[in-house]
Structure formats: structure tokens, C-alpha cells
N, C-alpha and C positions, 0 to 999 in steps of 0.2 A: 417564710419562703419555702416552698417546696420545689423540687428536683423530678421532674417527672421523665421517662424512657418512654417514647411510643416506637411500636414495631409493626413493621409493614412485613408477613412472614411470606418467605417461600422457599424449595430448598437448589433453586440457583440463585436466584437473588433476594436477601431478610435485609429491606431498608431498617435504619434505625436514626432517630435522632430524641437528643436531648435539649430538653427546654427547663427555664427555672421560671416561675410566677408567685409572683410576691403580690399582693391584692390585686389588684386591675394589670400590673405592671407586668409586660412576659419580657424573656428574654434566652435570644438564642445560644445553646451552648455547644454544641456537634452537634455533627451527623457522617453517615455514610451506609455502604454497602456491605456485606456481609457476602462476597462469592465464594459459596463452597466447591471445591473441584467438582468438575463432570464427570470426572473418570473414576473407576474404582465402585467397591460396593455402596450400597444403599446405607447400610450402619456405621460405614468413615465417613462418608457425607453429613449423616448426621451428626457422629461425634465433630467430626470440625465445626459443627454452624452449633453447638452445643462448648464448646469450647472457646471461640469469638465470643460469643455471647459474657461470658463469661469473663472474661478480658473489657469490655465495654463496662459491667457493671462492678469490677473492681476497679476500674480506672477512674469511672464517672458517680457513681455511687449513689444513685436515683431512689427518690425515696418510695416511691410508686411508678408502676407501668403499666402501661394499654396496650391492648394487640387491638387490630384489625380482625373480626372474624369472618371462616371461610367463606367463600361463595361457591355453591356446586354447580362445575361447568361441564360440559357435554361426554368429554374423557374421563371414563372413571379411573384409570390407571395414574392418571395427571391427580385428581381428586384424592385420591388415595396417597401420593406423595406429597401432596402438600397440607394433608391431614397430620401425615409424619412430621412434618417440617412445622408445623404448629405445633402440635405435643411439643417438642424442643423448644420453641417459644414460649410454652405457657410453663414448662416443666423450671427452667433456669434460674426465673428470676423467682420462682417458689420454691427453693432451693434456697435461696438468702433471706427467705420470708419476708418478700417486697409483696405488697398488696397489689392484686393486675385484676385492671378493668377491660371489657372488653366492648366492643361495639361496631356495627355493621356499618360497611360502605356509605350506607345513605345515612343515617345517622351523622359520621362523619362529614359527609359531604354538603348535609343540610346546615350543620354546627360552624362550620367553616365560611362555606359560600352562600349560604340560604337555599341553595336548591341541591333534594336529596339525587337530582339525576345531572350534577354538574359535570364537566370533564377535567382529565389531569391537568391540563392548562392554567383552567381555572381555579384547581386546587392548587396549583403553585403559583401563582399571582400571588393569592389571597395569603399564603404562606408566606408570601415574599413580604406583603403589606403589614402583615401581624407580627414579622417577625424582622425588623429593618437590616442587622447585620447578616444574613445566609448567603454565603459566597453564590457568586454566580454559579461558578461551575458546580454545583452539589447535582450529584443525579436523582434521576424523577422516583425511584426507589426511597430516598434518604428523602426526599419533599413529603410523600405521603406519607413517612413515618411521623414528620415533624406535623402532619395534618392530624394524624392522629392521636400526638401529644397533646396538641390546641387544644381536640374534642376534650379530651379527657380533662385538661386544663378551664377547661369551661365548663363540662358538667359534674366536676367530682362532687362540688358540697350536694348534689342532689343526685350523685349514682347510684344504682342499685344493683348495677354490675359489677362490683367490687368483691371478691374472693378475697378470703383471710386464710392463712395457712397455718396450721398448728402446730 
């Protein structure tokens, strides 16, 4: 059985959820949101969403994790922050020298739904299908983390995005 963490990074809201998958067999374990304050400087902000993090994976104790990698959108300032807010994602769980896989939008969205150009909807359907106990009310943040656990959950014996930390 493996414990996997996928994270859906950003630095007002870092979905997260956890899944465990034992051969064919998955099964939902959490999830949720990571809201770091708005207010205050740019390096509290991170130290909190660097701190949560941190508290999830001494709580739940995942034996591998997947990030979502960035997409660059029109705001470099925006880009720029959520670059920051990634480094803290990728920095945490290699920190515990958990092995993190990473993988783009469509990748995810192909592995899940079959089409790399699906929408959130559809990623949370199919989330909801793969994954029979996820409370209703889980937000769309903690769905796509748990989408991106799936990916990862379905391509690890064949990743090649896998990072080892020494």
C-alpha cells in the first residue's frame, strides 16, 4: 500500500489531499485547503503555507507526493508569487525526503478524464467516481489536489518525474 499527498500549489489557496492505493484498489484519505493570510509580508505568508504543510505531512505521513506544475499566465507579478508558493511545495515534503513527482495540467487532466483540455467539473466528477467516500462539501482546491494524487497514483510504476533527495 502506498500513501500518496498530491498538491494543488498557490499562495492564497494550496489544495491538498491524500489518497492511499493498494494494487488497483484507491482509497480516499483527506483533503482540504491550505489559506494562508492575505495580509502581512510575502515571507509570513510563505512561512505559514510552509508550516501547514508541514503539520499535514506529520499528521498523515504520505509516503510520496505530486505537485501540479506551474502554468505561466499573463501577470508576471501573479507568476512570480506563485513560483514562490511552489518552491514551498516542492521545498517541504524534501525536507522529509518524501520522493515528489510532478506533472502538468493536461497530463493530469488526460490521466483522470481522458481529455487533457477537460474542466474543474469534470475533474471533480471523475474524482468523486475514483474516489466513492469525498464529502460533498470538499472545495474545488482539495478536488484537484486529490486529481492530482490519482495522476500520480496511476502513473508512478512508469514516472520519470520522480525527484530523489539526498
Amino acid at each position: 500500500m502506498i500513501r500518496i499527498l498530491g498538491l494543488d500549489p498557490g499562495l492564497r489557496h494550496t489544495g491538498w489531499g491524500i489518497i492511499e492505493k493498494e494494487g488497483t484498489r484507491l482509497r480516499f484519505i483527506a483533503g482540504g485547503v491550505i489559506n494562508p493570510s492575505t495580509e502581512g509580508e510575502l515571507s509570513d505568508r510563505l512561512a505559514e503555507l510552509h508550516t501547514e504543510l508541514k503539520k499535514i505531512i506529520e499528521s498523515y505521513e504520505p509516503d510520496e507526493v505530486s505537485v501540479e506544475q506551474t502554468f505561466v499566465n499573463n501577470n508576471p507579478t501573479s507568476t512570480l508569487k506563485l513560483g514562490q508558493a511552489r518552491g514551498v511545495v516542492l521545498l517541504t515534503p524534501a525536507l522529509y525526503q518524501l520522493p515528489v513527482a510532478e506533472y502538468t495540467p493536461n497530463q493530469i487532466k488526460k490521466m483522470i478524464v481522458g481529455a487533457g483540455h477537460a474542466d474543474k467539473k469534470q475533474v471533480d466528477m471523475m474524482v468523486r467516481t475514483l474516489l466513492k467516500s469525498v464529502p460533498e462539501h470538499i472545495p474545488p482546491d482539495a478536488s484537484d489536489a486529490l486529481a492530482i494524487a490519482l495522476c500520480h497514483g496511476f502513473m508512478r510504476p512508469t514516472s520519470a518525474h520522480r525527484l530523489r533527495v539526498a
